[in-house]
Each structure stands twice: as C-alpha cells, then as structure tokens.
N, CA and C atoms as a LAMMPS dump frame, in Angstrom:
ITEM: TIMESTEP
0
ITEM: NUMBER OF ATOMS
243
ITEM: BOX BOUNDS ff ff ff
-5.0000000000000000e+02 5.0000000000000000e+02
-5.0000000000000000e+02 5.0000000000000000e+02
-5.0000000000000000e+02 5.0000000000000000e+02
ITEM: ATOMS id mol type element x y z
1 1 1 N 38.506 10.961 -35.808
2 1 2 C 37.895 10.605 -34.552
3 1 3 C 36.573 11.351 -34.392
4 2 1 N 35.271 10.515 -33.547
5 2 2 C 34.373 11.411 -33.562
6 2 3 C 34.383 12.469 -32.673
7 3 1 N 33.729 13.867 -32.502
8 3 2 C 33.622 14.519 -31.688
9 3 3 C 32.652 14.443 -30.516
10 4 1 N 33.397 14.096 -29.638
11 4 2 C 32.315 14.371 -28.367
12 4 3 C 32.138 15.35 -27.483
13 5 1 N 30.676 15.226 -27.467
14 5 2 C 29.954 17.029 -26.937
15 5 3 C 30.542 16.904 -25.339
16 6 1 N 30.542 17.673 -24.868
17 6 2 C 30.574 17.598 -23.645
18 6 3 C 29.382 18.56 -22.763
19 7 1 N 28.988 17.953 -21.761
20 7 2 C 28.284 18.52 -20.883
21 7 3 C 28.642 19.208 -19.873
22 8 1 N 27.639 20.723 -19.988
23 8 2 C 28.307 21.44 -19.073
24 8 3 C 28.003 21.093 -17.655
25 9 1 N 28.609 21.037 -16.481
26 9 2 C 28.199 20.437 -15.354
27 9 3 C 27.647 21.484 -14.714
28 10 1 N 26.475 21.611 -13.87
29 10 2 C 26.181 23.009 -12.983
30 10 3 C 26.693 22.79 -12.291
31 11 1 N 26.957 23.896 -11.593
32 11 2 C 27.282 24.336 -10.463
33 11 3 C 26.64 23.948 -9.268
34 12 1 N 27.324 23.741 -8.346
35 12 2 C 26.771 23.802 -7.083
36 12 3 C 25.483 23.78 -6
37 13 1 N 25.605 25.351 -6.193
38 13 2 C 24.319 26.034 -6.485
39 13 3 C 23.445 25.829 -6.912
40 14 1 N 23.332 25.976 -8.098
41 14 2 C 22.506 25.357 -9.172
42 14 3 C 21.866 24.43 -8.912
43 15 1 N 22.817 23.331 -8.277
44 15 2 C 22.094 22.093 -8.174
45 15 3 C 21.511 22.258 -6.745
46 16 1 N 21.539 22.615 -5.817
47 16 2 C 20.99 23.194 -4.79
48 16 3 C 19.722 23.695 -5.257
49 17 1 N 19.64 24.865 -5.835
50 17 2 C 18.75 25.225 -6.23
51 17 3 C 17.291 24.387 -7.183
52 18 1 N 18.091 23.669 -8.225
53 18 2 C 17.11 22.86 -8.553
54 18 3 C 16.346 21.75 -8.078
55 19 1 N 17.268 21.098 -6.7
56 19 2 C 17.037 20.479 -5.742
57 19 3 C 15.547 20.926 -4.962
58 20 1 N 15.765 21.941 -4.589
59 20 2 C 14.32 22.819 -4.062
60 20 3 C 13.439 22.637 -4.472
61 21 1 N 13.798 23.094 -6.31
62 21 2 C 12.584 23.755 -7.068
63 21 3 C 11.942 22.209 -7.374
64 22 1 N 12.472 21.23 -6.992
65 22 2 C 11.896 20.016 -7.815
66 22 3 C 10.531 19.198 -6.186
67 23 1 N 11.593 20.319 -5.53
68 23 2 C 10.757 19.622 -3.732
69 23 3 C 9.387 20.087 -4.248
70 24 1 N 9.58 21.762 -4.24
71 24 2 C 8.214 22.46 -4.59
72 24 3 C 7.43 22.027 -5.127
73 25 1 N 7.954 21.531 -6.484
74 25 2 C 7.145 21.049 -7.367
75 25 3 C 6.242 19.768 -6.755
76 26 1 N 7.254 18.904 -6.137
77 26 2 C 6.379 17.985 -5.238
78 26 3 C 5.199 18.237 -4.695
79 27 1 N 5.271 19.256 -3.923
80 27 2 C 4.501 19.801 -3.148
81 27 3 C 3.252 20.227 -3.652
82 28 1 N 3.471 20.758 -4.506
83 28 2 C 2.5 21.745 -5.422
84 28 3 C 1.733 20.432 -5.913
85 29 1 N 2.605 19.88 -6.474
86 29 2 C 1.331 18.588 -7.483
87 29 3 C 0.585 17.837 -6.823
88 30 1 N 1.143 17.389 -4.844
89 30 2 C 0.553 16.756 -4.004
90 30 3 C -0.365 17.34 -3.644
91 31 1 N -0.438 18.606 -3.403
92 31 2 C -1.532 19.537 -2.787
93 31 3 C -2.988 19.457 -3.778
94 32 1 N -2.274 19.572 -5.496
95 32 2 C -3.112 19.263 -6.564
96 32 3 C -4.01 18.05 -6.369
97 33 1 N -3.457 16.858 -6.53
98 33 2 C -3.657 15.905 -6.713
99 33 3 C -4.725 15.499 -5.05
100 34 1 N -4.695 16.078 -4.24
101 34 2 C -5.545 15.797 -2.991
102 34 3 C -6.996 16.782 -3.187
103 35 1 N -6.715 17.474 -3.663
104 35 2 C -8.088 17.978 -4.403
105 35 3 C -8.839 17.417 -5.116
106 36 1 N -8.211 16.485 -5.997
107 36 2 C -9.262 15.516 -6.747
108 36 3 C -9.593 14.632 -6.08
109 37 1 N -9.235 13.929 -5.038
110 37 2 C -9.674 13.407 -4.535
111 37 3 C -11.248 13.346 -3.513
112 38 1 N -11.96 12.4 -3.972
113 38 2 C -13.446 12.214 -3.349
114 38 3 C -13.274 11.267 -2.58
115 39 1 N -13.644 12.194 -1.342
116 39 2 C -13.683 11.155 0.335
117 39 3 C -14.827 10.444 0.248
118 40 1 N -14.774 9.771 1.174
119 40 2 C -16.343 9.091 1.304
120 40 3 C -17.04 9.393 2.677
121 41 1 N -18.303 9.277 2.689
122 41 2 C -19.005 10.149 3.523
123 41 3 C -18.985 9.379 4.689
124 42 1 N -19.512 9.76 5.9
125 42 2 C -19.567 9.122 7.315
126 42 3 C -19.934 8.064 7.368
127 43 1 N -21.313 7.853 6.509
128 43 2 C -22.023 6.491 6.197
129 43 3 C -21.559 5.255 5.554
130 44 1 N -20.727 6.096 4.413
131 44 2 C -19.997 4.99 3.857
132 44 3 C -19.051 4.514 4.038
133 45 1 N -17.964 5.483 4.714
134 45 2 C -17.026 4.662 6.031
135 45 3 C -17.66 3.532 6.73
136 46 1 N -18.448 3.908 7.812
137 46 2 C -18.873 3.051 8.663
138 46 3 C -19.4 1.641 7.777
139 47 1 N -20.224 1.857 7.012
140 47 2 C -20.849 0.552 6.286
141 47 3 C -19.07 -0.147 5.545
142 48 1 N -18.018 0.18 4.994
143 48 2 C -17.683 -0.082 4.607
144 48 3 C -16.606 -0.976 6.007
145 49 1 N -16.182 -0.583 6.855
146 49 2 C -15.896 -0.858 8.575
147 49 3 C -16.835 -2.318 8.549
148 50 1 N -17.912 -1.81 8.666
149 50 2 C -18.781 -3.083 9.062
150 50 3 C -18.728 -4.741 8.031
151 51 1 N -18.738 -4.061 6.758
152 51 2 C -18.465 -5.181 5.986
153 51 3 C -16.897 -5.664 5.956
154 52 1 N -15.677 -5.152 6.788
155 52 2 C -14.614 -5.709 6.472
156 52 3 C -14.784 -6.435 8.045
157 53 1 N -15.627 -6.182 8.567
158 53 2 C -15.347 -6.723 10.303
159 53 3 C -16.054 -8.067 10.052
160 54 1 N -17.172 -8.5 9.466
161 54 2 C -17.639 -9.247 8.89
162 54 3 C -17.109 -10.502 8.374
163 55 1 N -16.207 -9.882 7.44
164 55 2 C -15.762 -10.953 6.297
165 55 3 C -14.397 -11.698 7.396
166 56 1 N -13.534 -10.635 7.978
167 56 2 C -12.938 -10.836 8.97
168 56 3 C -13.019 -11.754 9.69
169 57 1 N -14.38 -11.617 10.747
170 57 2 C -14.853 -12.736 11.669
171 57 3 C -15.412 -14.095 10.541
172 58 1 N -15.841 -13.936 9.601
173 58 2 C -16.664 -15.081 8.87
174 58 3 C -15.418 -15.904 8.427
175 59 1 N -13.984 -15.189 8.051
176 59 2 C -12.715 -16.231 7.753
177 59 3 C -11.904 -16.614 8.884
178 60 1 N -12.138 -15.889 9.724
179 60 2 C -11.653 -16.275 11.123
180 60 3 C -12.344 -17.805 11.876
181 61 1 N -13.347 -18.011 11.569
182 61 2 C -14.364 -19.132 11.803
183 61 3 C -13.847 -20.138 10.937
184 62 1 N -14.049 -19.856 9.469
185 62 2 C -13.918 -20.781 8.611
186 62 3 C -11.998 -21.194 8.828
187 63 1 N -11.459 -20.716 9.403
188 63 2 C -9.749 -20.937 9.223
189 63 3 C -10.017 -21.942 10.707
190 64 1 N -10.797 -21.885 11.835
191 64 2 C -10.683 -22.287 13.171
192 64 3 C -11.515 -23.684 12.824
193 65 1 N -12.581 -23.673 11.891
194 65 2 C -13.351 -24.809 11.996
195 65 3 C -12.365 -26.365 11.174
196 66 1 N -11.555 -25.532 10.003
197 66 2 C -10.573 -26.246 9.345
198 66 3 C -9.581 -26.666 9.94
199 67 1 N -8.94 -25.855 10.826
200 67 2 C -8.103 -26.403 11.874
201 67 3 C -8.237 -27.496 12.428
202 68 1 N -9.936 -27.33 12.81
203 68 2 C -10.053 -28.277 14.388
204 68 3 C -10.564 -30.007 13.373
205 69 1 N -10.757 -29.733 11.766
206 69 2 C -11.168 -30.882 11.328
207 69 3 C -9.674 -31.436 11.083
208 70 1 N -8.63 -30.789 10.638
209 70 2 C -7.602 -30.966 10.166
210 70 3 C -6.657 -31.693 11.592
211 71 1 N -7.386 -31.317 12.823
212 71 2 C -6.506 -31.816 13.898
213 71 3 C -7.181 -33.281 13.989
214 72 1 N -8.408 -33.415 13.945
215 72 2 C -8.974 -34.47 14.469
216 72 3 C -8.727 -35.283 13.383
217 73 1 N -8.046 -35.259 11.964
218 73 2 C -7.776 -36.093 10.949
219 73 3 C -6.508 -36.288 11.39
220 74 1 N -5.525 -35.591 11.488
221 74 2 C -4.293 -35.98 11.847
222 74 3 C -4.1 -36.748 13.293
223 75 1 N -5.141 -36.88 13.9
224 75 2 C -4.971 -37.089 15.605
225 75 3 C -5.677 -38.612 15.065
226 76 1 N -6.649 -39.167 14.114
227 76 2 C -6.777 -40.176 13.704
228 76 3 C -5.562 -41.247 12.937
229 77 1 N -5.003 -40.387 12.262
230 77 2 C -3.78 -40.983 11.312
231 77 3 C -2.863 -41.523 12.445
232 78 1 N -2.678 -40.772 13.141
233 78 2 C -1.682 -40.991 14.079
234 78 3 C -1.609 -42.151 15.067
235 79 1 N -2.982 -42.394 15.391
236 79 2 C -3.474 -43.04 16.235
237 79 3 C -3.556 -44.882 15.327
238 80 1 N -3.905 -44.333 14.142
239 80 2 C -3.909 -45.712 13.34
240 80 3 C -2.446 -46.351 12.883
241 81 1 N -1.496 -44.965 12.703
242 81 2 C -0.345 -45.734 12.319
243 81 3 C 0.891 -45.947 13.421
C-alpha cells in the first residue's frame, strides 16, 4: 500500500495568529501600492469632469432625438394599420 504523508494541522492559535499576520500584510502592501500611485492635478480633474459632462449631455440628446423619431414612426404605423 502506498504511504500517505500526513499533514500536520496547526493549532488554533496558530491559525489565529497567521490570520493577523496575513491582515498586516494586507495592509502593508495597500499602504505600498497607494504610493505609486499618481493623482491627477486640480486641472486635470476638472477638464476631465467637463469632458464626461459633455459627452453625457451630447448622448442624452442623441437618445431623446431617437426617441421622439422612433415615436413619430411608430405613431405613423399605427395609424396606417
């Protein structure tokens, strides 16, 4: 028969403990990892604000103007059949 290893199980504790150490570690690499990070400056916020408010209102138009052709085609169909 083959031999099988067995694993030692930790303890309790242990696992408590490594539980923590793995939070920390979280922590530590998040704290890391926000350091590399490059914000963008006041200006380029705002310009970047302005161009999503933009595109926003410009599909907001184009979705309302399609509507109102899409009603007056269906308000024709309707009327013919």
């Amino acid at each position: 028969m083959a031999d099988k290893t067995e694993k030692k199980s930790k303890g309790f504790f242990a696992k408590i403990k490594s539980f923590f150490e793995r939070i920390g570690k979280f922590f530590r690499d998040t704290v890391s990892e926000m350091k590399k990070v490059v914000w963008p400056s006041k200006k380029q916020t705002l310009n970047n604000t302005l161009v999503v408010l933009v595109v926003v209102v410009v599909a907001a138009v184009i979705i309302m103007v399609l509507d109102a052709v899409f009603h007056l085609g269906l308000n024709l169909l309707l009327r013919i059949g």
